[in-house]
LODREN-145914 format. One record per residue (C-alpha): x, y, z. Coordinates in nm, 3 decimals. Each point is the difference from the previous one (the first is absolute). Layout:
// LODREN-145914
> X:Y:Z;
...
//
This chain:
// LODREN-145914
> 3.240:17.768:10.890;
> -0.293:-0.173:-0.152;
> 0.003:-0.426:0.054;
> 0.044:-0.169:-0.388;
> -0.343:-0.125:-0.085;
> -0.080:-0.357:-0.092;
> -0.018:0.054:-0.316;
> 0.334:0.139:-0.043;
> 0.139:-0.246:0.201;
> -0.130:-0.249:-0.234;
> 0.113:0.194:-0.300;
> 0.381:0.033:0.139;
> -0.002:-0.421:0.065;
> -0.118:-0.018:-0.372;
> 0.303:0.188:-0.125;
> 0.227:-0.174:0.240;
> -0.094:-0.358:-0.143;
> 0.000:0.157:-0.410;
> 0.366:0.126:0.091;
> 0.078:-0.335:0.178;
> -0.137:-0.206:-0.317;
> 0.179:0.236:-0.261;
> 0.339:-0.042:0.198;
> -0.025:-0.381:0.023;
> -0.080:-0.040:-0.416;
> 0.319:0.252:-0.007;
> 0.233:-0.210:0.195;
> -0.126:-0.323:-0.097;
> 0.232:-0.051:-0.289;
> 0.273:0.065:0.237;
> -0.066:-0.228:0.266;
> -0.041:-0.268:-0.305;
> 0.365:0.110:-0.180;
> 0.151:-0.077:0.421;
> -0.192:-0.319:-0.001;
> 0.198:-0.117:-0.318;
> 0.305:0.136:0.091;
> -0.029:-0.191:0.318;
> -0.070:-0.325:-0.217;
> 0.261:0.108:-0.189;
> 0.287:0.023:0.240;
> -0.124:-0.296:0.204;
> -0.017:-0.242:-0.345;
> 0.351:0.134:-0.063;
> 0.153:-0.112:0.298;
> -0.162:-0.303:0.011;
> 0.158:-0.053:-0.323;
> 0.358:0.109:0.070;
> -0.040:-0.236:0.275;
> -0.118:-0.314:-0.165;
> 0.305:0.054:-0.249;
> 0.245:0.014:0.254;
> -0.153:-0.294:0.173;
> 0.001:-0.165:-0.326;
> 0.355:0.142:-0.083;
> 0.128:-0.201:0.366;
> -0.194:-0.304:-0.110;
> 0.139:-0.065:-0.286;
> 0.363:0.058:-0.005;
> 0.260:-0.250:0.097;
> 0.225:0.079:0.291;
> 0.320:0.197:-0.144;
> -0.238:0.154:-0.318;
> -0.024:0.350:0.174;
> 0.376:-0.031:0.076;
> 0.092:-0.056:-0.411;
> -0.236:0.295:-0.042;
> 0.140:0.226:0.187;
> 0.361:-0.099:-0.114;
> -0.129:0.069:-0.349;
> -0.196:0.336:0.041;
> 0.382:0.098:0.189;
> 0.149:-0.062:-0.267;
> -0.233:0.145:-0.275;
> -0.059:0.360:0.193;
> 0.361:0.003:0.011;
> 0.044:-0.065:-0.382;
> -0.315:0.223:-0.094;
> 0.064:0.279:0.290;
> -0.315:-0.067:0.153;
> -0.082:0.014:0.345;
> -0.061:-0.333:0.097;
> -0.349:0.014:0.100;
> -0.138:0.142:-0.337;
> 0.206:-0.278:-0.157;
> -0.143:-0.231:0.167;
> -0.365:0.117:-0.085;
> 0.128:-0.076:-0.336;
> 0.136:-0.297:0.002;
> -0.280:-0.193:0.266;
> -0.297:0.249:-0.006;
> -0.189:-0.290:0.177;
> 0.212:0.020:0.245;
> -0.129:0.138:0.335;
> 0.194:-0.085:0.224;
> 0.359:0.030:-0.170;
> -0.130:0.359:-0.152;
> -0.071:0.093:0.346;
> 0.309:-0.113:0.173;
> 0.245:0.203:-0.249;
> -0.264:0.292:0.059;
> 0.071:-0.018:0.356;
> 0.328:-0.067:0.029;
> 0.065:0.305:-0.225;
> -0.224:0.218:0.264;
> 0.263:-0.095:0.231;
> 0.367:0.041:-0.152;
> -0.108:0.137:-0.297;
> 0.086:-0.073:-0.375;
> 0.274:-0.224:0.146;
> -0.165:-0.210:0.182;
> -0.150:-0.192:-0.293;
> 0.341:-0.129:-0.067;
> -0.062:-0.200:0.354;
> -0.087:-0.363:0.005;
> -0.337:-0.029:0.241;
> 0.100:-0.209:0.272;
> -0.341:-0.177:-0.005;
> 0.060:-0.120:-0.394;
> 0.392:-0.085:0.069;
> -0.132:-0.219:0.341;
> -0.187:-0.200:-0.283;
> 0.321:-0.119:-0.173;
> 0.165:-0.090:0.330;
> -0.361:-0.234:0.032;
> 0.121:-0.162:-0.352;
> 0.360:-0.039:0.091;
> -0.114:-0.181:0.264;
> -0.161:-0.266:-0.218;
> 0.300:-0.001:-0.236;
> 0.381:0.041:0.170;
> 0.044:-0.336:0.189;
> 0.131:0.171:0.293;
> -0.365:0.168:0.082;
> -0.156:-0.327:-0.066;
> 0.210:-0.163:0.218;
> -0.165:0.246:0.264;
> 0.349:0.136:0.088;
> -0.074:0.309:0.285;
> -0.050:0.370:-0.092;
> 0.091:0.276:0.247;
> -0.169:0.291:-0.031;
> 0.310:0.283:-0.074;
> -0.137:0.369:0.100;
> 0.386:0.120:-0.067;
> 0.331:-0.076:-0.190;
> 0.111:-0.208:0.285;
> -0.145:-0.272:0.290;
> 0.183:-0.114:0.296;
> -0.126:-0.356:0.082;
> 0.112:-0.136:0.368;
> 0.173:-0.372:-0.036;
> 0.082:-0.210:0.271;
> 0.345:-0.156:-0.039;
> 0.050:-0.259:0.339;
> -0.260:-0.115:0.236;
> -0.013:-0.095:0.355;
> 0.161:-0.308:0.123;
> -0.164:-0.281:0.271;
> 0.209:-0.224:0.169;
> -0.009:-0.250:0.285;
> 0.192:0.102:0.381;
> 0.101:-0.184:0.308;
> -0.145:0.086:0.342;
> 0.135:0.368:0.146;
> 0.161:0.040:-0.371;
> -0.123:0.359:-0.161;
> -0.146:-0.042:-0.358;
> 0.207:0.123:-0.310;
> -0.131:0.371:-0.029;
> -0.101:0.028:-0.405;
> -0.163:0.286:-0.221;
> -0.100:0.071:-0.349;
> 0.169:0.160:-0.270;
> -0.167:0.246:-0.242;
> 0.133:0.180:-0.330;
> -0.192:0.190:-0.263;
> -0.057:-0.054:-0.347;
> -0.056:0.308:-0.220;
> -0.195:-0.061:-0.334;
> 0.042:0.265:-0.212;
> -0.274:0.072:-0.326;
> 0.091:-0.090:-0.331;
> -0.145:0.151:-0.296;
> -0.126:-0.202:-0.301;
> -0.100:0.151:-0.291;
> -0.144:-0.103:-0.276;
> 0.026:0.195:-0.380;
> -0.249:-0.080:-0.255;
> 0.064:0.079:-0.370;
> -0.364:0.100:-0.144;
> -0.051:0.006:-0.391;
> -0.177:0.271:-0.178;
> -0.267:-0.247:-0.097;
> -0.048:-0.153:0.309;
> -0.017:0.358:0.214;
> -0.253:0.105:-0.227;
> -0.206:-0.342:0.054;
> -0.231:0.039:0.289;
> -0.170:-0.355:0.019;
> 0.040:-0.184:0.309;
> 0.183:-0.273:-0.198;
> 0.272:0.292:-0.068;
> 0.042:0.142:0.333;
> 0.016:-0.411:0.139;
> 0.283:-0.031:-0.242;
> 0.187:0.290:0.198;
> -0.087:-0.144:0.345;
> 0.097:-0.364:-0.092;
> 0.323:0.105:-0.130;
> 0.062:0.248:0.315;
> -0.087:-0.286:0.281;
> 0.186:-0.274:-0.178;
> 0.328:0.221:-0.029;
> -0.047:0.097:0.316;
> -0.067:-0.322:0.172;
> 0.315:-0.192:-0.195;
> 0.218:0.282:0.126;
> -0.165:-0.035:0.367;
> 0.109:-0.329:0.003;
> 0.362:-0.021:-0.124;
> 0.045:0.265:0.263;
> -0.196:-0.189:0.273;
> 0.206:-0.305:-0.052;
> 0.317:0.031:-0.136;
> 0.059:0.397:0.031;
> 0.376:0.067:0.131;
> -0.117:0.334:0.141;
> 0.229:0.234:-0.207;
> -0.080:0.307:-0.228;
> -0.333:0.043:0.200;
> -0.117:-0.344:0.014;
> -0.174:-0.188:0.248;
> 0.200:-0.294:0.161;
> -0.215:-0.365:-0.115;
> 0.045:-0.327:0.157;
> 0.287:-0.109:-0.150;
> 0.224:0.272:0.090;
> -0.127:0.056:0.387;
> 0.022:-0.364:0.092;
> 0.219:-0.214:0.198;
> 0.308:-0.089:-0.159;
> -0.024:-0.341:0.168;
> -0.315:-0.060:-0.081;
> 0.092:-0.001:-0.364;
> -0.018:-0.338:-0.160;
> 0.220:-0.135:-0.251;
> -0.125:-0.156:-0.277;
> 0.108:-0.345:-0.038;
> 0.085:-0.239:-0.298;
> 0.066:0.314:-0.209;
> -0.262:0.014:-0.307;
> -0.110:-0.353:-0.026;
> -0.062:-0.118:0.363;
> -0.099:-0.334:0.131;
> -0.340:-0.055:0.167;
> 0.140:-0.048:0.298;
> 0.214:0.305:0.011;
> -0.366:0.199:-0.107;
> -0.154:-0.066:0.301;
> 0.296:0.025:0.210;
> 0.048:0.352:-0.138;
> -0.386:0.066:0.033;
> 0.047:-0.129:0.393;
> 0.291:0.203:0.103;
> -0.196:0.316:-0.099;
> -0.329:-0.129:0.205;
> 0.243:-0.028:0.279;
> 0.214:0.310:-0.012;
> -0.310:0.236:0.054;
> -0.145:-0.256:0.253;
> 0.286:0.045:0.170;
> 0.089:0.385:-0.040;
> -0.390:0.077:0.093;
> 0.056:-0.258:0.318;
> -0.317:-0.163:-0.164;
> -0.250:0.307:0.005;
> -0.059:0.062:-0.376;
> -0.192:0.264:-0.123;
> -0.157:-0.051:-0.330;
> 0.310:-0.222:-0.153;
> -0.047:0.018:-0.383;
> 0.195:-0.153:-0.279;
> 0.102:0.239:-0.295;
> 0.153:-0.194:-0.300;
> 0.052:0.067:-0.353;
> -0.174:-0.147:-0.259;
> 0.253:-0.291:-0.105;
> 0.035:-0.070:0.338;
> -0.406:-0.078:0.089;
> 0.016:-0.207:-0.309;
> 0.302:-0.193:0.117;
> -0.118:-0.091:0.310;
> -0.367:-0.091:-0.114;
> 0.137:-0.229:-0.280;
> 0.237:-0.134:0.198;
> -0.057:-0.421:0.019;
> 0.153:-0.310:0.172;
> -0.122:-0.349:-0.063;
> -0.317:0.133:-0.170;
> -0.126:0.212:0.311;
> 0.022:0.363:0.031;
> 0.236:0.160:0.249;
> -0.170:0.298:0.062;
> -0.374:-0.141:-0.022;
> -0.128:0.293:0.166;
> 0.083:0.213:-0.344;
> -0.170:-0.205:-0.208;
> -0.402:-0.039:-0.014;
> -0.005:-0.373:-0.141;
> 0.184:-0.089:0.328;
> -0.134:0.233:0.272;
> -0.362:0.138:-0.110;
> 0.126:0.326:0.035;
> -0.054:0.289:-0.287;
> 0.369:0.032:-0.150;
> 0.132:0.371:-0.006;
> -0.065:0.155:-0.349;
> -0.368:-0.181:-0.039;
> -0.313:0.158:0.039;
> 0.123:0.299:0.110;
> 0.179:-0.116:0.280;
> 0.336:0.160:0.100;
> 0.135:-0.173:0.243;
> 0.125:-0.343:0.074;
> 0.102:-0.234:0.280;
> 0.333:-0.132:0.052;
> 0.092:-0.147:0.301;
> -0.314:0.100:0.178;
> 0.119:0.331:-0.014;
> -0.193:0.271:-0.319;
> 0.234:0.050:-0.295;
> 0.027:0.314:-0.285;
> 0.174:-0.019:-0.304;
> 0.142:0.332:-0.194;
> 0.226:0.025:-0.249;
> 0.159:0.284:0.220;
> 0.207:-0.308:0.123;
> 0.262:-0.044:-0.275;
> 0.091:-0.417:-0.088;
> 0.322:0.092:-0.214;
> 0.158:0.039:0.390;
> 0.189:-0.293:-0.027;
> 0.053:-0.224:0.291;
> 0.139:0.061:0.348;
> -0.111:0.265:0.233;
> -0.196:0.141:-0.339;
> -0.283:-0.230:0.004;
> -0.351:0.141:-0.132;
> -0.245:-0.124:0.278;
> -0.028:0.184:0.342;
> -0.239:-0.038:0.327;
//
């Protein structure tokens, strides 16, 4: 076979490079259209992710929670699924467009009538800045299951002094348990026609204000003077010490003197019932009662300085946003959970 010569050789690289330079003008346009779409796609997410940054930004804590009540309760009155109601209502959005999206990927149309549990913890955040109880810092235990079996230790050794050759008094702890058991709270919200369809944040604050306070006053008549029946958890009041119960004295128009005696026999009773280890004491009083006891006078001076800012340079409860006081040395709420139409005796309206 007869060797190309260089002429040919020449010739084929000629066509090679015209068929090279004709394929590149071809596919040009093409390689331009991917460039955009890649521009595109990458502007688009960009995007979607400065909204939803934006979204998290700007919304109170709860506002996601009152959404999602409200897009509930609209896909159920429109038969919608939740997550296409919610495009609708809050198409800026992200985040709570993309949390009924997923939930529904995972149980379905039904899930979207599911509260998130990240936009529910929110409201337990607010409750904690509104039901006295929380504020008071009172412990939370974590609650995996209906019920929780707590270990409580009900005597102690002993110690005592022996002769010579005399064997010591043998002595041993006693245990018992404590089961908690989970009580359900909830909460039901009447929404107007007018206000479901309203999808500013002022509207959907109006629903989480009105959910947390509800909430929070019916926390705290449970939490402290809850009897325990019909579901119910057990408050203060009701799981105390009968002994340590202090009756009122001087009926409704007490002396001075019987004030603070009253005021020292409840110091002393959980002095003595803690064996002088208190853990965060705290006052709780109704309203009529804080205003008693700061107004209360004798010979021109104050009895309970520490109440009153003229007298002790503290910030009074109530007063630039301050919501607790002193009494006693010892931190003080007031709610109107506490009723003051008690009457006198064991009924009193103040507690520590």
């Amino acid at each position: 076979m007869a060797e190309p010569t260089a002429a040919a050789e020449i010739a084929v690289q000629k066509l090679a490079e015209m068929f090279a330079k004709v394929l590149d003008e071809k596919l040009k346009p093409l390689g331009e259209t991917s460039k955009r779409n890649d521009t595109f796609f990458t502007r688009l997410q960009e995007v979607t992710d400065q909204a939803a940054k934006k979204t998290d930004g700007e919304l109170e804590k709860g506002i996601r929670f009152a959404r999602s009540v409200k897009v509930i309760f609209a896909s159920k009155q429109q038969v919608e699924k939740p997550a296409v109601m919610a495009a609708k209502m809050y198409p800026d959005d992200l985040v709570l467009q993309g949390a009924f999206k997923a939930l529904e990927t995972q149980t379905g149309t039904a899930g979207g009538l599911l509260v998130f549990p990240t936009f529910a913890s929110e409201i337990i955040v607010l409750l904690r800045d509104t039901a006295v109880m929380r504020q008071a810092g009172v412990g939370v235990l974590p609650m995996p299951t209906d019920t929780l079996a707590i270990p409580r230790q009900t005597a102690g050794a002993t110690a005592s002094y022996v002769g010579e050759g005399v064997a010591p008094v043998p002595s041993q702890q006693a245990f018992d348990m404590v089961q908690l058991l989970a009580k359900k709270l909830i909460s039901l919200v009447p929404i107007s026609n007018d206000l479901l369809r309203a999808a500013s944040v002022n509207a959907d604050a109006l629903v989480r204000d009105d959910i947390v306070l509800i909430m929070a006053r019916r926390e705290d008549l449970a939490f402290i003077r809850g009897d325990g029946a019909q579901n119910t958890p057990r408050g203060m009041r009701s799981a105390v010490n009968s002994a340590n119960v202090q009756a009122q004295t001087g009926g409704t128009t007490p002396t001075v003197a019987q004030t603070i005696a009253d005021v020292k026999n409840l110091i002393k009773f959980v002095k003595k019932g803690r064996k002088g280890l208190l853990v965060k004491p705290t006052w709780f009083m109704s309203t009529r009662s804080e205003m008693y006891l700061r107004m209360i006078r004798e010979s021109g001076f104050w009895v309970f300085p520490e109440m009153n800012a003229s007298a002790s340079g503290l910030t009074p409860r109530g007063v630039g946003g301050v919501n607790t006081g002193v009494f006693q040395g010892f931190p003080y709420y007031v709610t109107d959970q506490i009723p003051d139409n008690l009457g006198a005796g064991t009924n009193g309206c103040a507690t520590i």
